[in-house]
C-alpha positions as CSV (number, residue, x, y, z in Angstrom):
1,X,-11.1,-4.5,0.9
2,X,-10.5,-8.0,3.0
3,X,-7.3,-8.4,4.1
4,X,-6.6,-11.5,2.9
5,X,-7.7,-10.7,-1.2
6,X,-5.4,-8.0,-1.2
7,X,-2.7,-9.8,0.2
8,X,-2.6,-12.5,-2.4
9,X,-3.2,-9.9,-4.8
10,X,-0.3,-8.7,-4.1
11,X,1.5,-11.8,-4.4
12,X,-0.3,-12.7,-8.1
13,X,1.2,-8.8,-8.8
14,X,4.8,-9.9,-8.1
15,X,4.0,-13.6,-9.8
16,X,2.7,-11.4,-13.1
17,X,6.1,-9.6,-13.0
18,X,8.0,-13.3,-13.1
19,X,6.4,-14.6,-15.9
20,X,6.7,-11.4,-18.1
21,X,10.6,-11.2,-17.3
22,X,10.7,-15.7,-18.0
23,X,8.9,-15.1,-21.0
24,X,11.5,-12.2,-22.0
25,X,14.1,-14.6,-21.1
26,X,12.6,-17.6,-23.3
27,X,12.2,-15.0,-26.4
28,X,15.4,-14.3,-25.8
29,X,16.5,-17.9,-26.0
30,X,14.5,-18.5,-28.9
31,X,16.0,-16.4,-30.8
32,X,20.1,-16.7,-30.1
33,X,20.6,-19.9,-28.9
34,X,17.7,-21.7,-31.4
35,X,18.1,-19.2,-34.3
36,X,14.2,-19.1,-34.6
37,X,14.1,-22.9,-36.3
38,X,11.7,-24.4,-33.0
39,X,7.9,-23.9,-34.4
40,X,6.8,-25.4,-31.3
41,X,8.9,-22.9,-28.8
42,X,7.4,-19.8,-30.6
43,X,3.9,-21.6,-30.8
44,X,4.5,-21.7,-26.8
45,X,6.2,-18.1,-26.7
46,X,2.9,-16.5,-28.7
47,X,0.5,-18.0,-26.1
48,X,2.4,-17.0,-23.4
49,X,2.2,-13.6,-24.5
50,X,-1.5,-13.6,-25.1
51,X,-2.5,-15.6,-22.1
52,X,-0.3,-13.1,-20.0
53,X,-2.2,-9.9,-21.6
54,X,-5.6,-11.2,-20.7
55,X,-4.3,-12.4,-17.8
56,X,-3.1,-8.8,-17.1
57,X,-6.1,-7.6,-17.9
58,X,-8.2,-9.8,-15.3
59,X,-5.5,-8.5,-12.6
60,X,-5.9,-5.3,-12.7
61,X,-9.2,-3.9,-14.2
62,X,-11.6,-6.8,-12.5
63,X,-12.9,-6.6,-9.1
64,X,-10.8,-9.1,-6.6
65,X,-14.4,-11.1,-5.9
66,X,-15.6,-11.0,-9.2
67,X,-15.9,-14.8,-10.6
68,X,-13.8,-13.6,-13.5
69,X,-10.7,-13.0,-11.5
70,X,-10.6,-15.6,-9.4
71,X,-10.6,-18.1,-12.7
72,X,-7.9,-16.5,-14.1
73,X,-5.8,-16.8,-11.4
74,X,-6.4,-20.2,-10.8
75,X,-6.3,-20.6,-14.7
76,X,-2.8,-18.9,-14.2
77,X,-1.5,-22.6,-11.7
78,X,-2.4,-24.7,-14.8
79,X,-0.7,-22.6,-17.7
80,X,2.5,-22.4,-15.2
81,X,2.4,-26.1,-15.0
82,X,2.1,-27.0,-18.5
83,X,4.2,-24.1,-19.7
84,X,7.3,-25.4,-17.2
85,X,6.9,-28.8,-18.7
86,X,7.1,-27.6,-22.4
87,X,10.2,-24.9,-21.7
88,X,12.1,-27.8,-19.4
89,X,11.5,-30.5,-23.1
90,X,12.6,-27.5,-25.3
91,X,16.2,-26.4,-23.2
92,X,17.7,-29.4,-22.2
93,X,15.6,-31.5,-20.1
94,X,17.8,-32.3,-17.5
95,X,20.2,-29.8,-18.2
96,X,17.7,-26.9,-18.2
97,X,18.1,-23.5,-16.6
98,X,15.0,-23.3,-16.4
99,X,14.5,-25.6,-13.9
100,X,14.0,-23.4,-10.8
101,X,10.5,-22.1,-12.3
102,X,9.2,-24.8,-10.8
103,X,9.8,-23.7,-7.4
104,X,7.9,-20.7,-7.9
105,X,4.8,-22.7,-9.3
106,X,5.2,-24.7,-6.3
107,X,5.0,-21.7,-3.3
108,X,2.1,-20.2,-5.9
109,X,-0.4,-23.1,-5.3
110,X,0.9,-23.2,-2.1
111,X,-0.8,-19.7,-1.4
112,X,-4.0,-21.0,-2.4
113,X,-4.5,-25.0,-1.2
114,X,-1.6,-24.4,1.6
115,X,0.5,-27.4,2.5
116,X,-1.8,-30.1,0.9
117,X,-1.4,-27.8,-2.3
118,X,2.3,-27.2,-2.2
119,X,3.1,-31.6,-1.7
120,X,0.4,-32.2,-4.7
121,X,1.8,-29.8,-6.9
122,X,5.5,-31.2,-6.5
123,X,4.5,-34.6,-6.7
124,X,2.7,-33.3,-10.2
125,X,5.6,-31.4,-11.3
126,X,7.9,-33.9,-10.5
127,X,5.9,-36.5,-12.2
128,X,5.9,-34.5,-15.1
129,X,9.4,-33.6,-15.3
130,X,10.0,-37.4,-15.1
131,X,8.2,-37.8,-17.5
132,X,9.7,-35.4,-20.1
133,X,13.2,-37.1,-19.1
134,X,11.6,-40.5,-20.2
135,X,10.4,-38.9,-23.5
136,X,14.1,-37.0,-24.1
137,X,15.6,-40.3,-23.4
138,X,17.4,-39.7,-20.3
139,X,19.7,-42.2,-19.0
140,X,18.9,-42.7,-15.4
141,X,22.4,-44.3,-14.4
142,X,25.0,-43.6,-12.9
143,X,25.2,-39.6,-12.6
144,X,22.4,-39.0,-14.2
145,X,20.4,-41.2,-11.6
146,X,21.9,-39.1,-9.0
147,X,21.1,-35.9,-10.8
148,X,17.5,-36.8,-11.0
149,X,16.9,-37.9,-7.7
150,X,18.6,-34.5,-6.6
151,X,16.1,-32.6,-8.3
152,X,13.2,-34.5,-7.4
153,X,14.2,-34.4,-3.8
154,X,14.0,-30.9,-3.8
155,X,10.9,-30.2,-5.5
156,X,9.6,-32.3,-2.8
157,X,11.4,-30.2,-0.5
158,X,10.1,-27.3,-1.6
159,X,6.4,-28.5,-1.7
160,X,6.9,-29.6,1.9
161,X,9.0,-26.6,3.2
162,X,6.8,-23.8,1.4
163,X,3.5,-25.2,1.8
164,X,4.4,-25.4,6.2
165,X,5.3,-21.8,5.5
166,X,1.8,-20.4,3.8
167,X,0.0,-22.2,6.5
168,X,1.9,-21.2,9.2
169,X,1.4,-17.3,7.6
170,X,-2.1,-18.5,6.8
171,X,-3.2,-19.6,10.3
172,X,-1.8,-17.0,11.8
173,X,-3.5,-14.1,9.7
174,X,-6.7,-16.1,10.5
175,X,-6.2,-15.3,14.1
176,X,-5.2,-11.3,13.4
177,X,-8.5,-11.3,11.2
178,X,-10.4,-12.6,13.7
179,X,-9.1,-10.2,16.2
180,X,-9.5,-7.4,13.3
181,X,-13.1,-8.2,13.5
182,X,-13.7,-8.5,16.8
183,X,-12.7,-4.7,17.0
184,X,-14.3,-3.7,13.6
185,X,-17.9,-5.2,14.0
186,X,-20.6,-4.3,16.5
187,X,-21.3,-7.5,18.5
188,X,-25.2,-7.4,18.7
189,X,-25.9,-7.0,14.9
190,X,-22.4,-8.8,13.8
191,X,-22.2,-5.5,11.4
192,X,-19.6,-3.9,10.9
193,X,-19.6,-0.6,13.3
194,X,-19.3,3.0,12.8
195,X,-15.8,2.8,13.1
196,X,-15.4,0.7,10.1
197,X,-17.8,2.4,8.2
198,X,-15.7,5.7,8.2
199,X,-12.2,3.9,7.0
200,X,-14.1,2.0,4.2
201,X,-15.7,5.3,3.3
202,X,-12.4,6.6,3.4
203,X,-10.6,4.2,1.4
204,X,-13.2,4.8,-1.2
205,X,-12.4,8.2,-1.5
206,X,-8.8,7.2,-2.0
207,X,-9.4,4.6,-4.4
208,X,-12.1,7.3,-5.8
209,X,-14.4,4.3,-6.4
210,X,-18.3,5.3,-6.8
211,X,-20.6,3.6,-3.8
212,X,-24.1,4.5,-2.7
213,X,-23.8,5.7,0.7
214,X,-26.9,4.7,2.7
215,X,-28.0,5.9,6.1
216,X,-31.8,4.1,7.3
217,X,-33.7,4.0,10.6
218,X,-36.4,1.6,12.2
219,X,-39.5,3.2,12.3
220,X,-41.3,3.2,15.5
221,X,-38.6,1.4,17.4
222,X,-39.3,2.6,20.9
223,X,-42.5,2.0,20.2
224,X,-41.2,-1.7,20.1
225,X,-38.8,-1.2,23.0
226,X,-41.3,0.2,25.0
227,X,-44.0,-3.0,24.1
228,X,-42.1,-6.2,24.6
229,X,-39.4,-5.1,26.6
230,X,-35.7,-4.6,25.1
231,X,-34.5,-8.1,24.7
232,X,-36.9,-8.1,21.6
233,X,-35.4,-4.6,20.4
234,X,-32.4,-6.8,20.6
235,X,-33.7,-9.6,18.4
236,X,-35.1,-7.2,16.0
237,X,-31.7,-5.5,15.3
238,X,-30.2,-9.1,14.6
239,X,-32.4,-9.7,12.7
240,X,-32.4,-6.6,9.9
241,X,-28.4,-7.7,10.2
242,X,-28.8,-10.9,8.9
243,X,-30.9,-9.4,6.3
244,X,-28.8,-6.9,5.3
245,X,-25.7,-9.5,5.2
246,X,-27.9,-11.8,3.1
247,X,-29.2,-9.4,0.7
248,X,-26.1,-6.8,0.0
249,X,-23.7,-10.2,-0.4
250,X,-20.2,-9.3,-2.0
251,X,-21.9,-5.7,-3.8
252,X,-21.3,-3.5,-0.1
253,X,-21.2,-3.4,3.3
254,X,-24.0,-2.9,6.1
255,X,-23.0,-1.5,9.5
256,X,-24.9,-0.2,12.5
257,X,-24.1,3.3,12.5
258,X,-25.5,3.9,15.9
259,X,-28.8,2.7,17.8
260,X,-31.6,1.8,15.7
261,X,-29.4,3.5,12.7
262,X,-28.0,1.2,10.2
263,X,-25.8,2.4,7.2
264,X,-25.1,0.7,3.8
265,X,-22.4,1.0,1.6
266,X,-23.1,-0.1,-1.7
267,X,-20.9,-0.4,-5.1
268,X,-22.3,2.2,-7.7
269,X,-20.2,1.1,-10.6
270,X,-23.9,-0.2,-11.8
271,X,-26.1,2.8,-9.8
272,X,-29.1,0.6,-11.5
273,X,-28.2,-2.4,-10.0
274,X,-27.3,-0.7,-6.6
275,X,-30.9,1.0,-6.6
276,X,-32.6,-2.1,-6.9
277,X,-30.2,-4.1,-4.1
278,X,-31.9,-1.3,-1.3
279,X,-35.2,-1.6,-2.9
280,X,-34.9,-5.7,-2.2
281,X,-33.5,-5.1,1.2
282,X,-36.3,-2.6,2.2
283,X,-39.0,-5.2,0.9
284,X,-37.6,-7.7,2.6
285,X,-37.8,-6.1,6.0
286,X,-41.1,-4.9,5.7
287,X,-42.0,-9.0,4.8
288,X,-40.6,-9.9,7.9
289,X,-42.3,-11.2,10.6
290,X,-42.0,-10.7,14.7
291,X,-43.3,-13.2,17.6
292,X,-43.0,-11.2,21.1
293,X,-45.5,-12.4,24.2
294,X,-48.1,-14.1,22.0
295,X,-48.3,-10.5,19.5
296,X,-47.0,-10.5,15.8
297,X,-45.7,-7.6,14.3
298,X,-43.7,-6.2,11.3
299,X,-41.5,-3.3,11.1
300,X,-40.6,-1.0,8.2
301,X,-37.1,1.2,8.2
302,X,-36.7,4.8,6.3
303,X,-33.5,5.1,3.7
304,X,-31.3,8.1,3.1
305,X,-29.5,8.2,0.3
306,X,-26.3,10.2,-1.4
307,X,-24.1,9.0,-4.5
308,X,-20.1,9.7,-3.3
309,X,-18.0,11.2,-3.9
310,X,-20.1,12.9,-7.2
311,X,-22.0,14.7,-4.3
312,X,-18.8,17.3,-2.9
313,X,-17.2,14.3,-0.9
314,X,-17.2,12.4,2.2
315,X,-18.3,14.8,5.0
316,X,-21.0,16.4,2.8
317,X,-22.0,13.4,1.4
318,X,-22.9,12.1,4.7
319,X,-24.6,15.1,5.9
320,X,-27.1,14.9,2.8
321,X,-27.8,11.4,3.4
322,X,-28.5,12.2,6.9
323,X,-30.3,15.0,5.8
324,X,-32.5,12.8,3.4
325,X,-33.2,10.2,5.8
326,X,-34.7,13.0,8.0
327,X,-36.7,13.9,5.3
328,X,-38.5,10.1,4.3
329,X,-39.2,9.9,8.1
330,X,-41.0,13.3,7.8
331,X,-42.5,12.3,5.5
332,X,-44.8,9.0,6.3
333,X,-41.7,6.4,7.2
334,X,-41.2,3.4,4.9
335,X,-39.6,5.6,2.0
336,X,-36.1,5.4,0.4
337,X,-35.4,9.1,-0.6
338,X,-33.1,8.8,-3.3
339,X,-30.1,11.0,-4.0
340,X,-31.3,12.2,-7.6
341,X,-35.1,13.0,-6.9
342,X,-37.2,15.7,-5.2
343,X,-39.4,14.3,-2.4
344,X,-42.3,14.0,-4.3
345,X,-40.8,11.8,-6.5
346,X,-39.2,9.6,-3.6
347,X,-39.6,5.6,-3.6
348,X,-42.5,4.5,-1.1
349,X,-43.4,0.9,-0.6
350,X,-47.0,0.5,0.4
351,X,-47.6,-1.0,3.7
């Protein structure tokens, strides 16, 4: 899992647990100090509720890349903002405890849009609390001018001091992930290397999520090497990287495994969809075409397949894969012998 996604996970986690103990605290408020008589206060409470059991939901049962997660917790910025607004109009305006939730709104946009985030969203919530003074019919004289400018001040303050903070944090992880990668990826194909590919395998047995584990060769590749020379071995194994990248997208991870050996890891929540993600990738390699010394050629690769952990975990799910791939090369090349069939029955795209 990136770095970076769980890390902000993490901080939406801790965010969840704030709202749930505010919206405690507002129930709480609704009922003893307003005696239940504000239709508008439970009207807000209810949504709350809802919003933050879908919300919830999206947290922690959708994938961290899926589209649906990252709109609910963008969604989340929006009902903070409008939520503050509403509690601060209900409790007092100026005089309401509740005030400091919106330095916690601040330092969460400030995660995502960084310092240009943090200043826009206390200019917003300061505009907005202005504005729900204006409406109360604040009196900004004397006191209460001083009062106001106080608070203003130091949601500007915060906006400023938190959003330096997450890009300070922000730029600096940058640099460690750049450095992560530098000693996680293989620096020919820009794949991840075999290093990498044993931790993620690894972590999946932990998190006991279901991936396609995929082990493939290049047919004939000394035959290539031996041809035009090594520099064009060279391009050739960039160039079945940038495929793989393109074709796998946010569904796995590709990795040269060693050599002319690439491996795939590939989400089997949908084995369907997984299935036809190595079919595409195969196809597209064997469209691809080669320019060395005035020759054009094409290249096909041979696919090993196991389903993990369903097939006696991670070191004999490897060695079956392995075992497979050995197989499809025996028998013709250009084959993807899939975990669940007998040879006979294996996928073979024809040349």
């Amino acid at each position: 899992m990136n770095v970076k996604k769980q890390n902000d996970h993490s901080i939406e986690t801790i965010l969840s647990l704030f709202r749930w103990v505010f919206l405690v605290i507002a129930g709480g408020y609704y009922y003893f100090l307003l005696q239940g008589t504000s239709l508008s206060f439970l009207v807000l409470f209810l949504f709350g509720v809802v919003y933050m059991t879908i919300a919830e939901f999206a947290l922690h049962r959708t994938p961290l890349n899926s589209k649906r997660y990252q709109y609910m917790t963008k969604l989340s910025v929006v009902f903070d903002y409008v939520a503050f607004l509403w509690l601060v109009a209900l409790t007092g305006g100026a005089e309401s405890s509740l005030f400091p939730i919106a330095y916690l709104i601040i330092l969460h946009v400030s995660v995502y849009w960084k310092f240009t985030g943090g200043m826009v969203a206390a200019l917003l919530l300061g505009s907005g609390y202005t504005c729900v003074l204006i409406f109360s019919g604040y009196s900004f004289t004397g006191e209460g001018l001083v009062v106001y400018l106080l608070d203003f001040m130091f949601l500007i303050f915060i906006g400023l001091l938190g959003g330096i903070i997450v890009s300070r944090e922000r730029m600096m992880r940058s640099k460690n992930t750049k450095l992560e990668d530098i000693a996680r990826k293989d620096f020919l194909t820009e794949l991840y290397n075999h290093r990498s590919f044993q931790e993620d395998l690894r972590y999946c047995a932990e998190q006991g999520n279901p991936v396609l584990v995929v082990l493939s060769d290049i047919d004939y590749f000394k035959a290539v090497n031996d041809q035009f020379g090594h520099m064009v071995g060279d391009n050739v194994l960039r160039k079945i990287g940038d495929i793989f990248k393109k074709q796998i997208g946010t569904s796995g991870r590709a990795y040269r495994y060693g050599g002319e050996e690439l491996a795939i890891l590939l989400d089997a929540t949908n084995i369907e969809e997984a299935k036809e993600r190595l079919e595409t990738i195969q196809l597209a390699i064997r469209n691809t075409t080669f320019t060395a010394d005035g020759h054009r050629f094409s290249i096909t690769m041979s696919f090993g397949t196991a389903l993990f952990p369903f097939e006696n975990g991670m070191t004999p799910c490897l060695k079956l894969a392995d075992e497979r791939l050995y197989l499809a090369k025996k028998q013709g090349r250009n084959i993807i012998y899939w975990y669940d069939q007998y040879i006979e029955k294996s996928s073979r795209l024809k040349l």
